[in-house]
PDB file of N, CA, C and O in Angstrom:
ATOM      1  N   UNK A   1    -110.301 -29.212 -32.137  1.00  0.00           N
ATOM      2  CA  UNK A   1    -109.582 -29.792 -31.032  1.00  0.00           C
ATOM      3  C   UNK A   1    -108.097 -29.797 -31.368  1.00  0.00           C
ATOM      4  O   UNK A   1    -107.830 -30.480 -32.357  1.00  0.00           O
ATOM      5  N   UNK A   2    -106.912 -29.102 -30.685  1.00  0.00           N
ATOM      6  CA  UNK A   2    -105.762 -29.166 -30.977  1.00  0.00           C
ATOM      7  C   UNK A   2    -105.391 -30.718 -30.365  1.00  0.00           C
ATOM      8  O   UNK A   2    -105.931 -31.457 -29.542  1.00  0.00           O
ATOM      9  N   UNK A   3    -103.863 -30.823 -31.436  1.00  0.00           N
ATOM     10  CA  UNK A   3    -103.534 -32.464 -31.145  1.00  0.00           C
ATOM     11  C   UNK A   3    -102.666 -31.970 -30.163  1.00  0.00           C
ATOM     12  O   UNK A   3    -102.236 -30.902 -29.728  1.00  0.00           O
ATOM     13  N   UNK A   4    -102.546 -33.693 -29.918  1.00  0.00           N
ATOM     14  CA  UNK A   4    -101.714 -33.680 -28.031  1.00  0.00           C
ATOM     15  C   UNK A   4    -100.318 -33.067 -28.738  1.00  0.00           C
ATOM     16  O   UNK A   4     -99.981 -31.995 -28.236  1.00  0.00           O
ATOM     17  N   UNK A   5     -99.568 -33.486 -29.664  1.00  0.00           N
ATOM     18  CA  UNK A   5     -98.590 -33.224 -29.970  1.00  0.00           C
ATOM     19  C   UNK A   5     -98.196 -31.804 -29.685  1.00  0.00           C
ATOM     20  O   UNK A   5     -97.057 -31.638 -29.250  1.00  0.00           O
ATOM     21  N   UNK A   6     -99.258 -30.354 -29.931  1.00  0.00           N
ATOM     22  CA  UNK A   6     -99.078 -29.306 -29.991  1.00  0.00           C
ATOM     23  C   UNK A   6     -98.712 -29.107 -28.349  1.00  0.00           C
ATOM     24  O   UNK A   6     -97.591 -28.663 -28.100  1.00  0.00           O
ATOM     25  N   UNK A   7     -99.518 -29.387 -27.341  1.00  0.00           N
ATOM     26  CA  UNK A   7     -99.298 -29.466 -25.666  1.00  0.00           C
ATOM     27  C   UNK A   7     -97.946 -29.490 -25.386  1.00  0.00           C
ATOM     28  O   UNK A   7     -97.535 -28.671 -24.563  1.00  0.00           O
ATOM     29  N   UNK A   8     -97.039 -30.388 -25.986  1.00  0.00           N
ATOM     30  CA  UNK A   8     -95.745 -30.916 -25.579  1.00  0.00           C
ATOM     31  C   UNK A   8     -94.586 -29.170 -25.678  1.00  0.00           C
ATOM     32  O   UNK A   8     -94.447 -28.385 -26.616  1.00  0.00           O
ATOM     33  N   UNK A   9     -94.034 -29.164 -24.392  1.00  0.00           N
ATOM     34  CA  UNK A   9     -93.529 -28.198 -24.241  1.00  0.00           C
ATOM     35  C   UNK A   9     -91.692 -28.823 -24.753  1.00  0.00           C
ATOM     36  O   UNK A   9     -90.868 -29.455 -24.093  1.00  0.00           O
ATOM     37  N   UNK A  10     -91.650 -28.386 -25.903  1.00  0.00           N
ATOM     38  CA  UNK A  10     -90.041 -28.244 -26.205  1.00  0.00           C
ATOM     39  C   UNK A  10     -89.254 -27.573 -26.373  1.00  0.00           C
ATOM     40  O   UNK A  10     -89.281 -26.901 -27.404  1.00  0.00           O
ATOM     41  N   UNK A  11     -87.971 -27.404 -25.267  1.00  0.00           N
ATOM     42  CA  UNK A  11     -87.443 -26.655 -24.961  1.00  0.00           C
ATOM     43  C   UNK A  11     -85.473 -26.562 -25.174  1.00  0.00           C
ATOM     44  O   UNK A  11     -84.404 -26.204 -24.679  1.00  0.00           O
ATOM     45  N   UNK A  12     -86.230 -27.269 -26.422  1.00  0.00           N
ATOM     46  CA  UNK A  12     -84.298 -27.330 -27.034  1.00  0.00           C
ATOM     47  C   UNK A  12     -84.542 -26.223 -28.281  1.00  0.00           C
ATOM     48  O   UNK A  12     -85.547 -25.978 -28.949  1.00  0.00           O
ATOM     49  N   UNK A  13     -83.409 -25.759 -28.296  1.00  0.00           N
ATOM     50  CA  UNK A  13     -83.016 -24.631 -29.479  1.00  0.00           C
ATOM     51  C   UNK A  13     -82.974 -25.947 -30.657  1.00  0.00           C
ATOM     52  O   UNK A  13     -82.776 -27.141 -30.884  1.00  0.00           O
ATOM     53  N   UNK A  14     -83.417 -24.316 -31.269  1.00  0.00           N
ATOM     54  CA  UNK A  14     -82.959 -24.739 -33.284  1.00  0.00           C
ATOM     55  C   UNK A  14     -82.219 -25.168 -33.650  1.00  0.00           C
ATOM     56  O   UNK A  14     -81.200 -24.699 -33.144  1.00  0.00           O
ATOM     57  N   UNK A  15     -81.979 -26.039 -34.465  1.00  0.00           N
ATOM     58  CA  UNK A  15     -80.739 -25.824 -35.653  1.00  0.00           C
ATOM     59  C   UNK A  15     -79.700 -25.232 -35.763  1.00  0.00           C
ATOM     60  O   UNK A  15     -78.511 -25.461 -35.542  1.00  0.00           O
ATOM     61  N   UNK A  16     -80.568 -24.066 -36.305  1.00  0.00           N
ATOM     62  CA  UNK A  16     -80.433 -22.610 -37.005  1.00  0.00           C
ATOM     63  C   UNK A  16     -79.529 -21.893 -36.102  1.00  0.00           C
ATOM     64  O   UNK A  16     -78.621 -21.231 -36.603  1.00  0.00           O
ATOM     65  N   UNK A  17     -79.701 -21.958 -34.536  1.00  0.00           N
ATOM     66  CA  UNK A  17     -79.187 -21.090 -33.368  1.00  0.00           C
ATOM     67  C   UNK A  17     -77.629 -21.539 -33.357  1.00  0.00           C
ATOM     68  O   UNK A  17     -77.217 -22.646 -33.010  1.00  0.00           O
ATOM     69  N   UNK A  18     -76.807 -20.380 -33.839  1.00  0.00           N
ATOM     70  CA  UNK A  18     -75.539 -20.946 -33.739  1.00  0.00           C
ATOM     71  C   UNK A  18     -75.044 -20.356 -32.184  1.00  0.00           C
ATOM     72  O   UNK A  18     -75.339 -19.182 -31.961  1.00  0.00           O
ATOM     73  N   UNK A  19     -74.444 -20.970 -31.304  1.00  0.00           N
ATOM     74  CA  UNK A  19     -74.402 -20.510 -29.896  1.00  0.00           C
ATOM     75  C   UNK A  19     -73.430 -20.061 -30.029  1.00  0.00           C
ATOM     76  O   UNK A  19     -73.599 -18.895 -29.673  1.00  0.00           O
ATOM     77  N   UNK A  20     -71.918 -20.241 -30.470  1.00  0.00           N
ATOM     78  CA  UNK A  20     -71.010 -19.983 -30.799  1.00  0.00           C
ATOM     79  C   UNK A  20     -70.974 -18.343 -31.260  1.00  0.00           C
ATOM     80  O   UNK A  20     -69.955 -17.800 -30.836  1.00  0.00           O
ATOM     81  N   UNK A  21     -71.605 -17.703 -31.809  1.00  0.00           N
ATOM     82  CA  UNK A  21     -71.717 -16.237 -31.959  1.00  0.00           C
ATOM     83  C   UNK A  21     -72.443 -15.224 -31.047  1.00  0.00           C
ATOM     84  O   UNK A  21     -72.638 -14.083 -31.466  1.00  0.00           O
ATOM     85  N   UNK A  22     -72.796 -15.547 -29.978  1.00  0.00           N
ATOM     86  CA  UNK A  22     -73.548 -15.459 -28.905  1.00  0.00           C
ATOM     87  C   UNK A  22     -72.185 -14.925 -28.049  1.00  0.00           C
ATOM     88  O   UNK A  22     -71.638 -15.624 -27.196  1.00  0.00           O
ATOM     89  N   UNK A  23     -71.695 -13.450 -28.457  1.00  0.00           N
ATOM     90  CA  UNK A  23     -70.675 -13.082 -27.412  1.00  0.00           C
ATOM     91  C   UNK A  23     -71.388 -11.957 -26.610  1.00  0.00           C
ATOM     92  O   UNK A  23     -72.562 -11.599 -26.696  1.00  0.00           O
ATOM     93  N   UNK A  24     -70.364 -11.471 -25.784  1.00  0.00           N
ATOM     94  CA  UNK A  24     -70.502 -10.471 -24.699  1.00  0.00           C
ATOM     95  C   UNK A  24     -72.123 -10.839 -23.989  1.00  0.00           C
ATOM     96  O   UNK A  24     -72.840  -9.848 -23.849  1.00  0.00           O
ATOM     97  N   UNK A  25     -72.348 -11.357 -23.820  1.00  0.00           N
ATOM     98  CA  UNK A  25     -73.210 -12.050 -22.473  1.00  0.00           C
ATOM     99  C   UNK A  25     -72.505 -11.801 -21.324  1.00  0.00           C
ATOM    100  O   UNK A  25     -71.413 -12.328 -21.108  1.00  0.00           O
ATOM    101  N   UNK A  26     -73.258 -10.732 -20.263  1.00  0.00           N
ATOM    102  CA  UNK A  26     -72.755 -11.215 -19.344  1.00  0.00           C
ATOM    103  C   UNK A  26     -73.737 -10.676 -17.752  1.00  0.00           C
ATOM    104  O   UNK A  26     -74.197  -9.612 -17.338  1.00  0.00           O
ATOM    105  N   UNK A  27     -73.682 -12.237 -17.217  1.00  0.00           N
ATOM    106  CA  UNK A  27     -74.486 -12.739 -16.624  1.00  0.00           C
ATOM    107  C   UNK A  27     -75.017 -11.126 -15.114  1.00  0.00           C
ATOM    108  O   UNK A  27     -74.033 -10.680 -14.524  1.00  0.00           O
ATOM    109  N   UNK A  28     -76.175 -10.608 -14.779  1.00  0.00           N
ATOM    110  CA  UNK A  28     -76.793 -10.150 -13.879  1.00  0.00           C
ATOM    111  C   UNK A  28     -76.354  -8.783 -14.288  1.00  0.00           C
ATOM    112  O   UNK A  28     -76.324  -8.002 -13.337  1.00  0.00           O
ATOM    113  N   UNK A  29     -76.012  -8.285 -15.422  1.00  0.00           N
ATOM    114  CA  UNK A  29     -75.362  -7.229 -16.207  1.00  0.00           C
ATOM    115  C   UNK A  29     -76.560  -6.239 -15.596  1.00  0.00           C
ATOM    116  O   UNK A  29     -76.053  -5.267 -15.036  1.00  0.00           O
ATOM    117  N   UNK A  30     -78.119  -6.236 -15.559  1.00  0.00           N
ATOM    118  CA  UNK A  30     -78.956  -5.435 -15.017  1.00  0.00           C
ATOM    119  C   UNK A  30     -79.646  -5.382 -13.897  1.00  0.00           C
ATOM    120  O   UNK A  30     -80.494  -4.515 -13.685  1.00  0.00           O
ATOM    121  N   UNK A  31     -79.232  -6.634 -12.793  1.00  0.00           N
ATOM    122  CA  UNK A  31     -79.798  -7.049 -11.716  1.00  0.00           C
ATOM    123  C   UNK A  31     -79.834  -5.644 -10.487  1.00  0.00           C
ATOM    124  O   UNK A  31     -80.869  -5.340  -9.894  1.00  0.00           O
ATOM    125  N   UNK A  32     -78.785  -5.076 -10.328  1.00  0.00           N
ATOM    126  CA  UNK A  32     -79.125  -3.822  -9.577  1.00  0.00           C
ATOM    127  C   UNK A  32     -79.666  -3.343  -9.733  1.00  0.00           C
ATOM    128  O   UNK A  32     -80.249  -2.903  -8.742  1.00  0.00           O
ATOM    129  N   UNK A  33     -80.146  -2.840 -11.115  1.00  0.00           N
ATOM    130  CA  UNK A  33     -81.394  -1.535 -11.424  1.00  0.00           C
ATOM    131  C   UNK A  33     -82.355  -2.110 -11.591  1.00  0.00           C
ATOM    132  O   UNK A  33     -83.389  -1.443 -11.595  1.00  0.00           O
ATOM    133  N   UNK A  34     -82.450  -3.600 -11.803  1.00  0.00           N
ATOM    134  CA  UNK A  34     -84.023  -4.173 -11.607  1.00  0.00           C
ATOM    135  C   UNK A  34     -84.290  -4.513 -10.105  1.00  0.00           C
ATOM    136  O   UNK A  34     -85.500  -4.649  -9.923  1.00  0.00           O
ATOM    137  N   UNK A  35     -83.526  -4.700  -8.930  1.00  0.00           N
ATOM    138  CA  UNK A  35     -84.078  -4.836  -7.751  1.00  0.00           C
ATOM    139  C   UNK A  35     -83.927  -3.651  -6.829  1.00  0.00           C
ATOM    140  O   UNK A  35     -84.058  -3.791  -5.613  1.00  0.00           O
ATOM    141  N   UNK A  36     -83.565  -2.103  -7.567  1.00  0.00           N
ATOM    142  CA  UNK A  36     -83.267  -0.772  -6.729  1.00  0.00           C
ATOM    143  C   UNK A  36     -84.921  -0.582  -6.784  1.00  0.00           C
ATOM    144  O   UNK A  36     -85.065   0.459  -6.144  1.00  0.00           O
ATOM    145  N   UNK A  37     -85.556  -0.789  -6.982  1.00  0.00           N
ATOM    146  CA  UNK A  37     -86.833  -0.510  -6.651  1.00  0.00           C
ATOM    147  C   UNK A  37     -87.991  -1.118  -5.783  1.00  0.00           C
ATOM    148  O   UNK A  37     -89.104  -0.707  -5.457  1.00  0.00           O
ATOM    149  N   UNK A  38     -87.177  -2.422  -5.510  1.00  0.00           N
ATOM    150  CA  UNK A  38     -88.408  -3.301  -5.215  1.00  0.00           C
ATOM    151  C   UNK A  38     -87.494  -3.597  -3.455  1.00  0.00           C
ATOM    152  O   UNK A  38     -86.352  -3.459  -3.017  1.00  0.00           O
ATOM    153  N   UNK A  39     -88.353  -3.894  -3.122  1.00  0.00           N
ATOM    154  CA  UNK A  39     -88.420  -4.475  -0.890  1.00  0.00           C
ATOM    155  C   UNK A  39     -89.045  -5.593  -0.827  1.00  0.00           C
ATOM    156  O   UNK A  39     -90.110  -5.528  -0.215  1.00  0.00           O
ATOM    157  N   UNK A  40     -88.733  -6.708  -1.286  1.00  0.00           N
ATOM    158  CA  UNK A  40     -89.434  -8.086  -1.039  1.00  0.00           C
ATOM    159  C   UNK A  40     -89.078  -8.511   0.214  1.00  0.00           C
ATOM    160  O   UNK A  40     -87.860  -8.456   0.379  1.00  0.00           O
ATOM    161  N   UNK A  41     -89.752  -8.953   1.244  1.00  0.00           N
ATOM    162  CA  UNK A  41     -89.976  -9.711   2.435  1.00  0.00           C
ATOM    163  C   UNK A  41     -90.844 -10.347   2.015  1.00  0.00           C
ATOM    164  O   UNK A  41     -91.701 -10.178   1.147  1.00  0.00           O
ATOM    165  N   UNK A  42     -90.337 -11.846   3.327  1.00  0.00           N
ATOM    166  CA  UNK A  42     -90.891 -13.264   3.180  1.00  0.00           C
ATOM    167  C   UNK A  42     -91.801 -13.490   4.481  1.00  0.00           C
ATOM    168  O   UNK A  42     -91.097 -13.689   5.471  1.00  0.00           O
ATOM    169  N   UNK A  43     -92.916 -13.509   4.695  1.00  0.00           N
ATOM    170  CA  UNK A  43     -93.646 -13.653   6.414  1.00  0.00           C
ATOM    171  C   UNK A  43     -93.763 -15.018   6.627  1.00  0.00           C
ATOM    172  O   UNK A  43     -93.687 -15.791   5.672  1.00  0.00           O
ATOM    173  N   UNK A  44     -93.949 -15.437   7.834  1.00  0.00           N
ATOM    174  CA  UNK A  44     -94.446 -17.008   8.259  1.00  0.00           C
ATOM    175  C   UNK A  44     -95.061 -16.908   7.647  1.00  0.00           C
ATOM    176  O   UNK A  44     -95.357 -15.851   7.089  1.00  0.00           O
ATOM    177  N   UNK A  45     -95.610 -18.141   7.449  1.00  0.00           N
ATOM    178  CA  UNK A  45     -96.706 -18.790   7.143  1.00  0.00           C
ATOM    179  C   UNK A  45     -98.205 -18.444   7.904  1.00  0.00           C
ATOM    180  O   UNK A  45     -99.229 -18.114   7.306  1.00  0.00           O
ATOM    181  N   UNK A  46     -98.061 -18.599   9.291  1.00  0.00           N
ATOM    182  CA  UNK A  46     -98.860 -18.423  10.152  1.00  0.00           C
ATOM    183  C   UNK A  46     -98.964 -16.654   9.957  1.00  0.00           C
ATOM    184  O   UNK A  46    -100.152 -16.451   9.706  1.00  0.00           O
ATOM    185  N   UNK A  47     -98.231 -15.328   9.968  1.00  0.00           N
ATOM    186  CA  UNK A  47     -98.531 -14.406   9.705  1.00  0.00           C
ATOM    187  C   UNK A  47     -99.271 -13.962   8.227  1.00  0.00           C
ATOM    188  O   UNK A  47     -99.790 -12.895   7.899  1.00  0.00           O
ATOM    189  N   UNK A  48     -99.133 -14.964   7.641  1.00  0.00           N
ATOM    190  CA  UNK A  48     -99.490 -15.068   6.001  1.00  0.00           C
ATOM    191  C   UNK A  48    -100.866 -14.715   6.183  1.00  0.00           C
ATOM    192  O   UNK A  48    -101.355 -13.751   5.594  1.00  0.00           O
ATOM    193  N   UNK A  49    -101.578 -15.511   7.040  1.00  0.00           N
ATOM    194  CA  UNK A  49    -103.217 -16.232   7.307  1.00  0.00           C
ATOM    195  C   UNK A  49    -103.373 -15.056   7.761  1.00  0.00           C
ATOM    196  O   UNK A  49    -104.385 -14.604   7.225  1.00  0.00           O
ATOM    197  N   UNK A  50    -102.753 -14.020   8.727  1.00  0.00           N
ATOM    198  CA  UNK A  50    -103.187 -12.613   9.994  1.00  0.00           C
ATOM    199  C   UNK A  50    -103.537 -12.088   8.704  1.00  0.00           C
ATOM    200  O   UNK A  50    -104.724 -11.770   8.633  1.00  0.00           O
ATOM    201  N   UNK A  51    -102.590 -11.825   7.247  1.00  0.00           N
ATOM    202  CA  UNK A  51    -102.105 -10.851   6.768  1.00  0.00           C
ATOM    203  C   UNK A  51    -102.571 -11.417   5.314  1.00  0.00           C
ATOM    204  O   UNK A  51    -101.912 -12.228   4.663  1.00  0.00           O
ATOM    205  N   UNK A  52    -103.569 -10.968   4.992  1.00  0.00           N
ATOM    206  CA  UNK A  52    -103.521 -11.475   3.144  1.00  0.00           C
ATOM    207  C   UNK A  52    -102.902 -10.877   1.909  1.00  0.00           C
ATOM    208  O   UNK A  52    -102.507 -11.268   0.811  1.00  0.00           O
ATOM    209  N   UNK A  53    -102.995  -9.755   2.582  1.00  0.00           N
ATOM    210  CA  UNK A  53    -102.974  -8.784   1.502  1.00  0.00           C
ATOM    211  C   UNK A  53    -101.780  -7.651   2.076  1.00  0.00           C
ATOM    212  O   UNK A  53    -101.526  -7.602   3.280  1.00  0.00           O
ATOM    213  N   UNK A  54    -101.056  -6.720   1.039  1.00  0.00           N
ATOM    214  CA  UNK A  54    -100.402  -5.890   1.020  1.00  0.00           C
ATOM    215  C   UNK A  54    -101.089  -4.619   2.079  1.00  0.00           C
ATOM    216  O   UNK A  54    -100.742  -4.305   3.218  1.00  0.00           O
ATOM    217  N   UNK A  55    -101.465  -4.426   1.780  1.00  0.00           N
ATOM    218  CA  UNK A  55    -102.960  -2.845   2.610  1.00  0.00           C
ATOM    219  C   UNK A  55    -102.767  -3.500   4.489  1.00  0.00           C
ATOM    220  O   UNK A  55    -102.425  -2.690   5.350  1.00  0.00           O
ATOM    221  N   UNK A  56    -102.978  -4.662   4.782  1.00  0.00           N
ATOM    222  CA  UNK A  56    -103.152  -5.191   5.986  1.00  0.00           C
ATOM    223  C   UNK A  56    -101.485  -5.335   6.484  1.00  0.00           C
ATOM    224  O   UNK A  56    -101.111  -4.960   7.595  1.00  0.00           O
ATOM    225  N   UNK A  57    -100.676  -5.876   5.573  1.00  0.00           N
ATOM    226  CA  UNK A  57     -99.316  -5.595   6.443  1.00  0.00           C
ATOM    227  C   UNK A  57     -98.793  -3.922   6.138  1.00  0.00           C
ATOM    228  O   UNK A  57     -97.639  -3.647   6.466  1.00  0.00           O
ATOM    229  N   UNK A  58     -99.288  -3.301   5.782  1.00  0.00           N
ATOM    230  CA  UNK A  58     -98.734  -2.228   5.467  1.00  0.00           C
ATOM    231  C   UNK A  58     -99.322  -1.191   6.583  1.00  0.00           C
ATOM    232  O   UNK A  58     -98.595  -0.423   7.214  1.00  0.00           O
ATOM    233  N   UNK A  59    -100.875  -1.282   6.756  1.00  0.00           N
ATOM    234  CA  UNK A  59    -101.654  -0.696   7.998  1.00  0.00           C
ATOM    235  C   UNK A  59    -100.825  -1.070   9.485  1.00  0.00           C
ATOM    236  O   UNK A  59    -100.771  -0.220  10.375  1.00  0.00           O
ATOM    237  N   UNK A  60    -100.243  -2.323   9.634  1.00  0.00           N
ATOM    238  CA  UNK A  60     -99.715  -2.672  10.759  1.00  0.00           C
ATOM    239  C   UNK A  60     -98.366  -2.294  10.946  1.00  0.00           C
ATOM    240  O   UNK A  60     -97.987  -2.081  12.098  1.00  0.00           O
ATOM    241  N   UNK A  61     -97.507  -2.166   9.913  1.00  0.00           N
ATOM    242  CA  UNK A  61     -96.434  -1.774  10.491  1.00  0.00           C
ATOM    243  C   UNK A  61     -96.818  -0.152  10.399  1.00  0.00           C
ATOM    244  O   UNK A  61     -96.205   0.551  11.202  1.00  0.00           O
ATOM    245  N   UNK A  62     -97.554   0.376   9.706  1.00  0.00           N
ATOM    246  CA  UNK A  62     -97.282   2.020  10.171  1.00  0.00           C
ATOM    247  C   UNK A  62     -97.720   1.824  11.633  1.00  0.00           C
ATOM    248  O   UNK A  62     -96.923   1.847  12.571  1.00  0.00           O
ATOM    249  N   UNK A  63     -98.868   1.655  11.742  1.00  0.00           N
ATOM    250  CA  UNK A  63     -99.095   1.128  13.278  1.00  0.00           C
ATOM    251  C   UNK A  63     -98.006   1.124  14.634  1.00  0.00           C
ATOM    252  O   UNK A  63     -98.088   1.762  15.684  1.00  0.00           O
ATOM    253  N   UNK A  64     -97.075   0.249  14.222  1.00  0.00           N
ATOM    254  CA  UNK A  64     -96.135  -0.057  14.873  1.00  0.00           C
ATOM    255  C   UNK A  64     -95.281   1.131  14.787  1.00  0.00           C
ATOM    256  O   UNK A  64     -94.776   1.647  15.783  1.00  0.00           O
ATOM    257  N   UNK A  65     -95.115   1.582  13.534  1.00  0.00           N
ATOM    258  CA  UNK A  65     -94.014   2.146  14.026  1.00  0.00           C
ATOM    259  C   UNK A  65     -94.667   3.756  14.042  1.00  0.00           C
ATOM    260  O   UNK A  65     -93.878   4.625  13.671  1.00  0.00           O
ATOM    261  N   UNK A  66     -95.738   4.102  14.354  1.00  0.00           N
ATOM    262  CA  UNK A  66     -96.191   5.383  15.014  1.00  0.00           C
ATOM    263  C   UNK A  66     -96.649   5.150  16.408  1.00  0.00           C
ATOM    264  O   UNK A  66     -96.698   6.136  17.143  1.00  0.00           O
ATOM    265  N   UNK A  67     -96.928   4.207  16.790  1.00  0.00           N
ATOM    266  CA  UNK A  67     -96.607   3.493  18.369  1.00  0.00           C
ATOM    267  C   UNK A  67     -94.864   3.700  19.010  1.00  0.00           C
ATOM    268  O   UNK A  67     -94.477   4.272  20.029  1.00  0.00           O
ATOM    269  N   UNK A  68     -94.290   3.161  18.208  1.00  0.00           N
ATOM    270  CA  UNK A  68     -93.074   2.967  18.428  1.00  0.00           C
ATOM    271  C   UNK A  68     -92.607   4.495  18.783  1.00  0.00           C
ATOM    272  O   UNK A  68     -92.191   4.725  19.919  1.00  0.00           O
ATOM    273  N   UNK A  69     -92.679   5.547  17.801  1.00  0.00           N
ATOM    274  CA  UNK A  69     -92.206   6.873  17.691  1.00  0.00           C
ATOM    275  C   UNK A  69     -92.669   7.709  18.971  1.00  0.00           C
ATOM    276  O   UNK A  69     -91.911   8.428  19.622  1.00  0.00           O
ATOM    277  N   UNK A  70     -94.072   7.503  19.245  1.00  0.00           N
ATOM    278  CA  UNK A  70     -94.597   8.049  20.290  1.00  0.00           C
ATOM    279  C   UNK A  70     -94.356   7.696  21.400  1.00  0.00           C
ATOM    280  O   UNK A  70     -94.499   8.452  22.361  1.00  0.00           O
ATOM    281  N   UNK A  71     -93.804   6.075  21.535  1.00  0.00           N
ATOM    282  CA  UNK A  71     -93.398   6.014  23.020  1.00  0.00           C
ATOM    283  C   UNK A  71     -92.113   6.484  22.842  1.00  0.00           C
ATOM    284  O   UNK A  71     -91.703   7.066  23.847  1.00  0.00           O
ATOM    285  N   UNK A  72     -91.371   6.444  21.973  1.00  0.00           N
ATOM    286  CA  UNK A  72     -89.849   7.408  22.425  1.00  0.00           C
ATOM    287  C   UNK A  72     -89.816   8.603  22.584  1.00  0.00           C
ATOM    288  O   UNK A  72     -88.999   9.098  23.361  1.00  0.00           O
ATOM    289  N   UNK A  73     -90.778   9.426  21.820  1.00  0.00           N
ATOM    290  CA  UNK A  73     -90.959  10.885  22.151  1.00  0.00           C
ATOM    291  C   UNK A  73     -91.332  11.153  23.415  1.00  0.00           C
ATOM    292  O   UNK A  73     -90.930  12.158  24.002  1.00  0.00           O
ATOM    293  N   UNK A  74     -91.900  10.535  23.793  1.00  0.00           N
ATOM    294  CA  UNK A  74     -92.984  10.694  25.179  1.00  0.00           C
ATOM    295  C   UNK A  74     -91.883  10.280  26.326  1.00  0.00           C
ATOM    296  O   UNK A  74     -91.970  10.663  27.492  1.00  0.00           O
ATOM    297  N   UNK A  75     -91.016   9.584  25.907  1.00  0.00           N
ATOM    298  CA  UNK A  75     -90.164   9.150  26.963  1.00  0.00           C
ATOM    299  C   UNK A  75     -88.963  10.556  27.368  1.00  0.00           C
ATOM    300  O   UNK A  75     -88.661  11.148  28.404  1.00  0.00           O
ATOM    301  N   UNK A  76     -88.567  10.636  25.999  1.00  0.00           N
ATOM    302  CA  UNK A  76     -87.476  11.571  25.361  1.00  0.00           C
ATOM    303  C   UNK A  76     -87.762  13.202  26.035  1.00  0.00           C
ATOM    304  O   UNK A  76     -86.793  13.773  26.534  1.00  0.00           O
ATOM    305  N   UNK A  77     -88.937  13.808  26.021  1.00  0.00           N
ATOM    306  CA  UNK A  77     -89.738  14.933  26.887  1.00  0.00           C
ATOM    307  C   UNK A  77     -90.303  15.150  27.963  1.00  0.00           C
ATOM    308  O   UNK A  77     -91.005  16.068  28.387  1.00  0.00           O
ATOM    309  N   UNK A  78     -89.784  13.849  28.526  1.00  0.00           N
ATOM    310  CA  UNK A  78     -90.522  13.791  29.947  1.00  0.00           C
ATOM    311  C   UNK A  78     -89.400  14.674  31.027  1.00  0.00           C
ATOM    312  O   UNK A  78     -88.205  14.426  31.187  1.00  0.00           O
ATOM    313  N   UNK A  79     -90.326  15.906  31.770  1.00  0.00           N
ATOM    314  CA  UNK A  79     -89.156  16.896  32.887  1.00  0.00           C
ATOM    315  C   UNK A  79     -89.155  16.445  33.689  1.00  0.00           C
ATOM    316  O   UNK A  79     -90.156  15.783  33.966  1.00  0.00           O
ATOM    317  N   UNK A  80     -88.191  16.485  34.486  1.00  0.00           N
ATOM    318  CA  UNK A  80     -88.004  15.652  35.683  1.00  0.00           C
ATOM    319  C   UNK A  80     -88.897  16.135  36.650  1.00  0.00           C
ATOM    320  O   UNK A  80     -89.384  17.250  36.458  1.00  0.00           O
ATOM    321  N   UNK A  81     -89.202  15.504  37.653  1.00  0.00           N
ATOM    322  CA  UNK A  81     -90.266  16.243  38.708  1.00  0.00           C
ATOM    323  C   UNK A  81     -89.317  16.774  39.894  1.00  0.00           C
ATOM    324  O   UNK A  81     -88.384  16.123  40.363  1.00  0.00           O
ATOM    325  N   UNK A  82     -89.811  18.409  40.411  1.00  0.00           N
ATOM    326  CA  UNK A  82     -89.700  19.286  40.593  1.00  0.00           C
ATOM    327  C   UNK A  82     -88.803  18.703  41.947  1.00  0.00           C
ATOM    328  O   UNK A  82     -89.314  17.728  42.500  1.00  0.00           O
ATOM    329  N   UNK A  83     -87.545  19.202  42.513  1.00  0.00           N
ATOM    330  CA  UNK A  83     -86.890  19.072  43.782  1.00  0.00           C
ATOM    331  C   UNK A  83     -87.487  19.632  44.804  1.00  0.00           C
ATOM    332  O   UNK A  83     -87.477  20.863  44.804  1.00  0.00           O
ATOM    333  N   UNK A  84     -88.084  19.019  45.808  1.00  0.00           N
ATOM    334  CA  UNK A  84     -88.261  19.972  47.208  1.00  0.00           C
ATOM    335  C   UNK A  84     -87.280  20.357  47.782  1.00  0.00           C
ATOM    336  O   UNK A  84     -86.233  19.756  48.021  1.00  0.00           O
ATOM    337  N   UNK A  85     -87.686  21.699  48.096  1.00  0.00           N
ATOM    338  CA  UNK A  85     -86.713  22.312  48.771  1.00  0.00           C
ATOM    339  C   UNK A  85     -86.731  22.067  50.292  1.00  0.00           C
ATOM    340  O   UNK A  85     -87.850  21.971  50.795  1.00  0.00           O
ATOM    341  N   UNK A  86     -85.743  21.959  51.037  1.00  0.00           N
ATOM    342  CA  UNK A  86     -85.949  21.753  52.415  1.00  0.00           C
ATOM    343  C   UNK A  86     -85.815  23.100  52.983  1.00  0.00           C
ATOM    344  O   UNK A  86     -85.072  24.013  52.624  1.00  0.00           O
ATOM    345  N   UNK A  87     -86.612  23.056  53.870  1.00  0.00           N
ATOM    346  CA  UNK A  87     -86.547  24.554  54.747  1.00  0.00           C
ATOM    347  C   UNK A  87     -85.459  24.500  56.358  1.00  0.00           C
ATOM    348  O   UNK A  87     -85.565  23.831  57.386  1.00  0.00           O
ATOM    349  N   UNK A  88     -84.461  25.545  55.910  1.00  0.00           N
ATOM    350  CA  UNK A  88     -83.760  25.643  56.728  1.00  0.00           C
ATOM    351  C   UNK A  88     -84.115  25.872  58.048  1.00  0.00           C
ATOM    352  O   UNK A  88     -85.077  26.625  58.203  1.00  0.00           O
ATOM    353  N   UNK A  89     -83.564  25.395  59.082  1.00  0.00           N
ATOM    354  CA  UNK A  89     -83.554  25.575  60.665  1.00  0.00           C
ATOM    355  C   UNK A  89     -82.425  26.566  61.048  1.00  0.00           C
ATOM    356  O   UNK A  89     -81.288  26.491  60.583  1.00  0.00           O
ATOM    357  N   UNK A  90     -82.961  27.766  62.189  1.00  0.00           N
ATOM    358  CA  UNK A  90     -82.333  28.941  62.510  1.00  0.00           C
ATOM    359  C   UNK A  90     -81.622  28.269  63.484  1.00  0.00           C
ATOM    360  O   UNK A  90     -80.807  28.873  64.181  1.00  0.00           O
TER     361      UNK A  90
END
């Protein structure tokens, strides 16, 4: 059985750690090349429950947006309908 003592989370530096030699730090020095890869979005709550999983929001927006594409194409190619011609009087 480990003692309670070991549980206790302590979170002060050493001694030993001189902070003072601790140069050129400098702060988010890699933050661009760690978030050039990643697309985090946040959903309601209530879309959370539609949506559990990655696969289910991912099925829906292709969804959407091959819906989306097709009604603009379809709009975008539509020929105008044909002019009647009127027939002249002699």
């Amino acid at each position: 059985m480990k003692k309670a003592a070991a549980k206790k989370n302590n979170d002060d530096l050493r001694a030993e750690y001189d902070l003072s030699q601790l140069k050129g730090g400098v702060r988010g020095k890699y933050y661009r090349e760690a978030t050039a890869g990643t697309n985090l979005v946040l959903i309601d709550p209530e879309l959370a429950n539609v949506f559990p999983d990655t696969e289910s929001v991912n099925r829906a927006l292709r969804l959407l947006v091959n819906t989306a594409e097709s009604a603009a194409s379809s709009t975008r190619h539509k020929r105008p309908a044909p002019k009647k011609r009127l027939k002249r009087s002699a």
